[in-house]
C-alpha positions in Angstrom: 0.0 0.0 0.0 2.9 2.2 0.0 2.9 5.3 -2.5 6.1 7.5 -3.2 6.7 10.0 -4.9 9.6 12.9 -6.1 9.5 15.2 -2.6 11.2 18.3 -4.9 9.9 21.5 -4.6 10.7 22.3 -7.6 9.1 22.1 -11.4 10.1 22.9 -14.7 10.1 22.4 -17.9 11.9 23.8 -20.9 10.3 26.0 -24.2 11.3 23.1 -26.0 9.6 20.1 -24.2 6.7 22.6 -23.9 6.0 22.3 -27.2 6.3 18.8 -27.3 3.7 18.3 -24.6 1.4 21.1 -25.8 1.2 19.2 -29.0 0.6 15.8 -27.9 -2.0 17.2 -25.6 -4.2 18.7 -28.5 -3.3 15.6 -30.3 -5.3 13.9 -27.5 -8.0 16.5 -26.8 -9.0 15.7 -30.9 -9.3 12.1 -30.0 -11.1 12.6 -26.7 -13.9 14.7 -28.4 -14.5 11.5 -31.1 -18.4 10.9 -30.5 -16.7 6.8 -30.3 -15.9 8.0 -26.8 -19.3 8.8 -25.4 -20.5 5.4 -27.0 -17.5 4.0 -24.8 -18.7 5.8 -21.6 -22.2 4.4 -22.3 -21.1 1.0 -22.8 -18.7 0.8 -19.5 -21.5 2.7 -17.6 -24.3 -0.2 -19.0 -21.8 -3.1 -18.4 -21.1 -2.2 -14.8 -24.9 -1.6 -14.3 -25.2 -5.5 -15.5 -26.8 -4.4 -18.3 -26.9 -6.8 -21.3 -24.0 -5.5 -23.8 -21.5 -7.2 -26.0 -18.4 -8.2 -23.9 -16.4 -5.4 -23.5 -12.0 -5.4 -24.5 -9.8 -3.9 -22.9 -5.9 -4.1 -23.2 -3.2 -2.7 -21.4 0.4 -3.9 -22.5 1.7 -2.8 -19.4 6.0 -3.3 -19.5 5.0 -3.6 -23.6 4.6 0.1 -23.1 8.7 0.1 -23.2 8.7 -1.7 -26.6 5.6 0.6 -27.8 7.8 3.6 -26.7 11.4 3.0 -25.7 12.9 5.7 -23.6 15.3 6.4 -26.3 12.5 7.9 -28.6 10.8 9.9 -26.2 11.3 13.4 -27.2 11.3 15.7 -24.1 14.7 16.0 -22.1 13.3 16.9 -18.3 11.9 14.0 -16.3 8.8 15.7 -15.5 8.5 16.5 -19.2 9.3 12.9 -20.0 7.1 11.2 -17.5 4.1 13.5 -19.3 5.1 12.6 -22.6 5.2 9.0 -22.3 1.4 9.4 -20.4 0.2 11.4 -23.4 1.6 8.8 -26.2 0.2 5.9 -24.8 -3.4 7.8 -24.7 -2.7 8.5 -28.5 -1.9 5.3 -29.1 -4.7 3.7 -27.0 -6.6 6.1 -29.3 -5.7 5.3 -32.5 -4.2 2.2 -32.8 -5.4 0.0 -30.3 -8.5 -0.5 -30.8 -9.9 -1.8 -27.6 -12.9 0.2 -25.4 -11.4 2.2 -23.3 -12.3 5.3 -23.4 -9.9 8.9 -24.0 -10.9 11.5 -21.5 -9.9 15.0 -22.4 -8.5 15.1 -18.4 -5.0 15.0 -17.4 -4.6 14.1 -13.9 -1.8 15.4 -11.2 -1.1 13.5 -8.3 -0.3 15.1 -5.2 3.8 15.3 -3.8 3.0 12.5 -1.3 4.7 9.6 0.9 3.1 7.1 3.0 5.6 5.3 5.6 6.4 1.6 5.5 5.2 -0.2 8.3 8.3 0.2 10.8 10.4 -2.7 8.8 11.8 -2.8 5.5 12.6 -6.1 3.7 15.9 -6.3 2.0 15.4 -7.0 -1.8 17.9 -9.0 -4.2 16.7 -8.0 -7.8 17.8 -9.0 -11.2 16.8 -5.8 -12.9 14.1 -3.7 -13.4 10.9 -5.5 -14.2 13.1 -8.5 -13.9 12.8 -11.5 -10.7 13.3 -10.7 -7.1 13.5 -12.4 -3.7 13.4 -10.9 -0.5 14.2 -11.3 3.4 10.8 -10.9 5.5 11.9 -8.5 8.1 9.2 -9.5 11.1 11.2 -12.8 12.4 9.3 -13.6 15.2 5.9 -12.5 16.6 6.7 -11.2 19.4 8.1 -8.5 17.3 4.8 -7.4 16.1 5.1 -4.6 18.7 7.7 -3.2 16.4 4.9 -2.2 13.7 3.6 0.7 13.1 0.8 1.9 11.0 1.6 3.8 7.8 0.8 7.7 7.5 1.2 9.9 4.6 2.6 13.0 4.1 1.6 15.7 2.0 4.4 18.3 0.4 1.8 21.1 -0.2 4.4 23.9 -1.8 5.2 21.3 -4.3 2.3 19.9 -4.7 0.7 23.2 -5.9 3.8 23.8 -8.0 3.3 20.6 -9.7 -0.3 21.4 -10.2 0.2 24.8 -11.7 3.2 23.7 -14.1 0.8 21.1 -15.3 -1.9 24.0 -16.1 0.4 26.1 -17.7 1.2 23.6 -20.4 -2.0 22.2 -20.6 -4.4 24.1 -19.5 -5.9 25.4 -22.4 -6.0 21.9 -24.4 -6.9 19.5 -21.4 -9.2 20.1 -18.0 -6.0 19.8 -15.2 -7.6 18.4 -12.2 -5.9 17.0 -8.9 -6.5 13.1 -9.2 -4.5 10.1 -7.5 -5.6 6.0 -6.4 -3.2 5.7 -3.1 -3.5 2.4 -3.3 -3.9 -0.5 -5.3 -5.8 -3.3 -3.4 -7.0 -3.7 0.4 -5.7 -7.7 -0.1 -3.1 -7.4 2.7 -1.3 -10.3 1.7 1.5 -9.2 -0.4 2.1 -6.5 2.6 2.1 -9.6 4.6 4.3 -11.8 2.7 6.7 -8.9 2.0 7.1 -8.1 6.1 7.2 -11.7 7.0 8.5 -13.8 3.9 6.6 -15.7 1.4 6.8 -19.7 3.0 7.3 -18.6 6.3 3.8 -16.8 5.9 2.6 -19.7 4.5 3.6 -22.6 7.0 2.4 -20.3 9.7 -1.1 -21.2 9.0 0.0 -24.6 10.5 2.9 -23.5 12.9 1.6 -20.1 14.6 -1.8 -19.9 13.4 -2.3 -17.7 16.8 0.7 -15.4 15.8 -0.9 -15.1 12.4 -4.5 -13.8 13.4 -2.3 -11.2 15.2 -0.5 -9.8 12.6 -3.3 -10.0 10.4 -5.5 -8.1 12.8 -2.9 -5.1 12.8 -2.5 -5.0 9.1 -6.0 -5.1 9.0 -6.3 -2.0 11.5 -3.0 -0.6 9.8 -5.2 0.1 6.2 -8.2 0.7 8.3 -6.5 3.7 9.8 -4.5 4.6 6.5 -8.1 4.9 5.0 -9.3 7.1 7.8 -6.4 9.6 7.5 -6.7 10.0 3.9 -10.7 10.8 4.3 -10.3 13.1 7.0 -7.3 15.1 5.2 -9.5 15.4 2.1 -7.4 13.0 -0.1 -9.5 10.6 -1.5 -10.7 10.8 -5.2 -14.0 9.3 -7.1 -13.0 6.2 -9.2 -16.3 6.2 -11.0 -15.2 7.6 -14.3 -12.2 6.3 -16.2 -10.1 5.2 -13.7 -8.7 1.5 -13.5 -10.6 -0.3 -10.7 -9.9 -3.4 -9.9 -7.4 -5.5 -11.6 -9.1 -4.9 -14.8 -12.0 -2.5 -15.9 -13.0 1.0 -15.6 -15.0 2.8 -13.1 -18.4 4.1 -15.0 -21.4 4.2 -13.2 -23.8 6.2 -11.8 -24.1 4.2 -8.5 -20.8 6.2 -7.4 -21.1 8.2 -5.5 -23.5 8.2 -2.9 -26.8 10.2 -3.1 -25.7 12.4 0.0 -22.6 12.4 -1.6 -21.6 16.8 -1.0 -19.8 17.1 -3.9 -16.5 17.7 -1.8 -15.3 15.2 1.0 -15.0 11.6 -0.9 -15.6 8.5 1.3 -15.1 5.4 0.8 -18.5 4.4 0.5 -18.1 7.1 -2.9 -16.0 4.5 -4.2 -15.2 1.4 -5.7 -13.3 -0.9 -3.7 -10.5 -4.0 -4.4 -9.2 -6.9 -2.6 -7.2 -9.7 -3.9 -4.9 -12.7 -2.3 -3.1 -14.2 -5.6 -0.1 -14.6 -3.2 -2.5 -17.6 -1.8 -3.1 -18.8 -4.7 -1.6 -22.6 -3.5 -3.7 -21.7 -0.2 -6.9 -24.0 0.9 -10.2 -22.7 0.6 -10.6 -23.3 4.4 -7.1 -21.7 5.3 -8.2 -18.5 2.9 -11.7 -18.1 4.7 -10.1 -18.2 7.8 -6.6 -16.5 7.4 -6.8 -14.2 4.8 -10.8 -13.2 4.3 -11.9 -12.0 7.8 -9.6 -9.3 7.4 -9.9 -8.3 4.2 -13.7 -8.1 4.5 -14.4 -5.1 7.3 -12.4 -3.3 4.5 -14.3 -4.1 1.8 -17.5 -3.5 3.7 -16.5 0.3 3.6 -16.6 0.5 -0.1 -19.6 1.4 -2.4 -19.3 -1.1 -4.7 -16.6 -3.9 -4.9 -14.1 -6.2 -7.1 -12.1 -9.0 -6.1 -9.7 -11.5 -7.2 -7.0 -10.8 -9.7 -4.5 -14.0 -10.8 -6.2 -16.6 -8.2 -8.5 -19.1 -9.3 -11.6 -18.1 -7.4 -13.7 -20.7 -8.4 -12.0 -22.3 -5.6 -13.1 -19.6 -3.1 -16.2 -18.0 -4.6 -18.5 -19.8 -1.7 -16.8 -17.6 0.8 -15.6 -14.4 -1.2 -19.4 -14.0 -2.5 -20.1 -12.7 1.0 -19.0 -9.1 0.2 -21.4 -6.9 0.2 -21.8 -4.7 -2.7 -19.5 -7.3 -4.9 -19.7 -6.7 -8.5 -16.8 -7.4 -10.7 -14.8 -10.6 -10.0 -11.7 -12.0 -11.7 -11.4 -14.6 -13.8 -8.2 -15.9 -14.1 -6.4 -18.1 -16.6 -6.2 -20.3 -13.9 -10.0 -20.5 -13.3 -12.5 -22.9 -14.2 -14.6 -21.0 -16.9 -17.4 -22.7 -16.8 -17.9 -23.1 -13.3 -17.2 -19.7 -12.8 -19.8 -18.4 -15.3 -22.4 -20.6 -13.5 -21.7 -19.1 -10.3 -21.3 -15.3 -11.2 -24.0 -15.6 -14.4 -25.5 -12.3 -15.0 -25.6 -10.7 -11.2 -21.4 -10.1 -11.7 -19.2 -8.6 -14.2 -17.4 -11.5 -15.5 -13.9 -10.0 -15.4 -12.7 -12.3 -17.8 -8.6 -12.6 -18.0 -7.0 -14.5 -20.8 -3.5 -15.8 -20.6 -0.7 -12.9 -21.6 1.6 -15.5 -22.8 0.6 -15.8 -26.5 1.7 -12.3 -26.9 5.3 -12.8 -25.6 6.2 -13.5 -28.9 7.7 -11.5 -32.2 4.2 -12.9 -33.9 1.1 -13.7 -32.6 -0.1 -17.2 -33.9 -3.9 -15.2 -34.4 -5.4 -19.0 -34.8 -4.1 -19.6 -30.7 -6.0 -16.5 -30.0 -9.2 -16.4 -32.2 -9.7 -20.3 -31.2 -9.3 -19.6 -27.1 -11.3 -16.5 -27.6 -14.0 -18.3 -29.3 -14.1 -21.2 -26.5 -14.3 -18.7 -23.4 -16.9 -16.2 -25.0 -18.9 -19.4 -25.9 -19.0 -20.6 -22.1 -19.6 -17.0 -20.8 -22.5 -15.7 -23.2 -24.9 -15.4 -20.7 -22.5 -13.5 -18.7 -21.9 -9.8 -18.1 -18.3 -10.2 -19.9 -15.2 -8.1 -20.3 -12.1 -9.4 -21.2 -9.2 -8.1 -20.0 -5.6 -8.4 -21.8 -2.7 -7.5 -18.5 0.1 -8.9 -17.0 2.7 -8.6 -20.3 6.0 -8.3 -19.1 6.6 -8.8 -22.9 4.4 -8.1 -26.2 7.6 -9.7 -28.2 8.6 -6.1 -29.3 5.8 -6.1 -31.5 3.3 -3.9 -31.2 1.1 -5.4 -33.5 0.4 -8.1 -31.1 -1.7 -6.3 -28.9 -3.3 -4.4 -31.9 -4.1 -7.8 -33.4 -5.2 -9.0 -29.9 -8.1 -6.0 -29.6 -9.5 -6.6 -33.1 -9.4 -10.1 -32.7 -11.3 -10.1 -29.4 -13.8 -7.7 -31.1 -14.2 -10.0 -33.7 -15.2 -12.7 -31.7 -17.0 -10.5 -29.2 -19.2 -9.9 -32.0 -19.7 -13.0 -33.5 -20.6 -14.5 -30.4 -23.1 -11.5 -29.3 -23.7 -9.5 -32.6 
């Protein structure tokens, strides 16, 4: 749950990556006013109300983004400049080339100058790169070191938060609404905070060796997001997710249950908001160990939420007799891992079926389009009287081909369409 960012008081950019940025920025305020992007809003916005609609495709190459744009041929020279411009290509080329349904809003968001503290240990990390493998050395040996914990706050540079805020509306501001917008977290799981403070087997074989000690640490981390929650309500920090923001672990936000009807138009809540737990760091966990190790915590957090997802690479079909019990639960994860029919039986049309189709085909220089068509075909097939999208993440590769993924989106289409007209 941690979030960090630059602490610098201090924002520039030069004339020259100015008018880079200023370009791109119209480049994308033409594609945002398309009338394809209201359709798109309308779609998302009918999908999350469980409305019937043809599966909806979405796509994001994640690390492919550095074969899509290497560093080498971004333009701009300043980091700030160069964090914007690769933001502003890959809405272009969502845009234009990619030819999924997400939608281009003519927004660009600024994120406050924030960090929110670790939890009183820091794990030591052996890494093989960026983006490459990692192991690590659970700091919390023992626990009867849990009193060493300490919940996580955040901190809020305010001068250079405002500076950032006003660079970013002096290059922009005439071309794209500039609005103060940031997710401080991705997931309320706990686990991966868990297995990072305590060590991936050691978490595990505590279920069986201190199942006591574990219920306590849980409970803290548990208490730990509960209060990080609270402080970012009561300084006035949280955002709405209902628009175009990525909820979940795949999907966007549309809908017009968010926020609340005594919602003031000011102080978010959680309730205003879509909420997100996962455990795919249990994934070789029991049903019975996850209900009672890893769910019980998890779910007085999602109960603060107004509407909720869960599950991202786990095979919840496994699980779905206990994590069904969250209230306000609407779009669940479908792994590759799943078992698609049984999981379109249980979620049928009261769920978005957050469908998630193995990333691995597109690790290649050339997509064998047969592999995909033919597994897209199968999985649309068992889901059709689903509320469907199918979500293409997890690419630590595309191949160095872009094409795959643009080959990916119209071939999902295709079969979206054949399958649902």
């Amino acid at each position: 749950m941690s979030v960090s960012q630059s602490a610098s008081s201090q924002y520039a950019v030069s004339s020259n990556d100015r008018d880079m940025l200023r370009s791109l920025a119209m480049q994308v305020a033409d594609v945002a006013a398309r009338p394809e992007q209201a359709r798109k809003r309308e779609l998302w916005r009918k999908h999350n109300a469980l409305e019937p609609t043809r599966p909806v495709v979405f796509c994001d190459p994640e690390n492919g983004w550095n074969e899509i744009f290497p560093q080498q041929t971004l333009a701009c020279v300043g980091d700030v400049a160069r964090h914007w411009e690769f933001h502003l290509r890959k809405e272009l080329f969502w845009g234009d080339s990619m030819g999924d349904d997400r939608v281009i809003e003519p927004v660009f968001n600024v994120g406050w100058v924030a960090s929110v503290s670790d939890w009183g240990m820091q794990q030591a990390i052996r890494s093989a790169g960026e983006g490459g493998a990692f192991v690590w050395d659970g700091p919390l040996k023992s626990y009867d070191d849990l009193e060493l914990l300490r919940y996580p706050h955040v901190t809020v540079d305010a001068p250079a938060s405002e500076a950032l805020l006003a660079l970013a509306e002096s290059v922009f501001g005439d071309a794209l609404t500039v609005r103060r917008h940031q997710m401080w977290w991705w997931t309320m799981g706990l686990t991966q905070t868990a297995i990072f403070l305590r060590g991936y087997e050691t978490y595990l074989t505590d279920m069986c060796a201190e199942p006591e000690g574990l219920h306590r640490f849980m409970a803290l981390l548990r208490d730990g997001a509960m209060s990080l929650i609270d402080e970012l309500e009561q300084k006035g920090l949280l955002c709405l997710n209902n628009g175009g923001d990525y909820v979940g672990s795949g999907g966007f936000g549309y809908t017009d249950a968010l926020p609340q009807p005594d919602f003031d138009g000011h102080h978010v809540r959680p309730i205003d908001m879509w909420g997100f737990g996962e455990s795919q760091e249990t994934s070789s966990v029991g049903p019975e160990q996850f209900a009672e190790f890893v769910f019980p915590y998890q779910l007085p957090l999602l109960e603060r939420f107004g509407l909720n997802c869960y599950g991202c690479c786990e095979p919840l079909d496994l699980r779905w007799h206990t994590v069904k019990q969250i209230p306000r639960l609407r779009r669940v994860s479908v792994s590759p891992w799943c078992n698609l029919e049984g999981m379109a039986q249980n979620l049928g049309a009261d769920y978005v079926y957050s469908m998630k189709p193995n990333p691995a085909p597109l690790a290649v220089p050339r997509l064998d389009q047969d592999l995909i068509r033919n597994s897209l075909r199968q999985a649309l097939d068992i889901t059709k009287d689903c509320r469907v999208e199918v979500i293409m993440k997890d690419n630590h590769t595309i191949g160095r081909n872009p094409q795959n993924v643009i080959d990916w989106c119209r071939i999902a289409r295709e079969e979206a369409d054949r399958v649902y007209g």
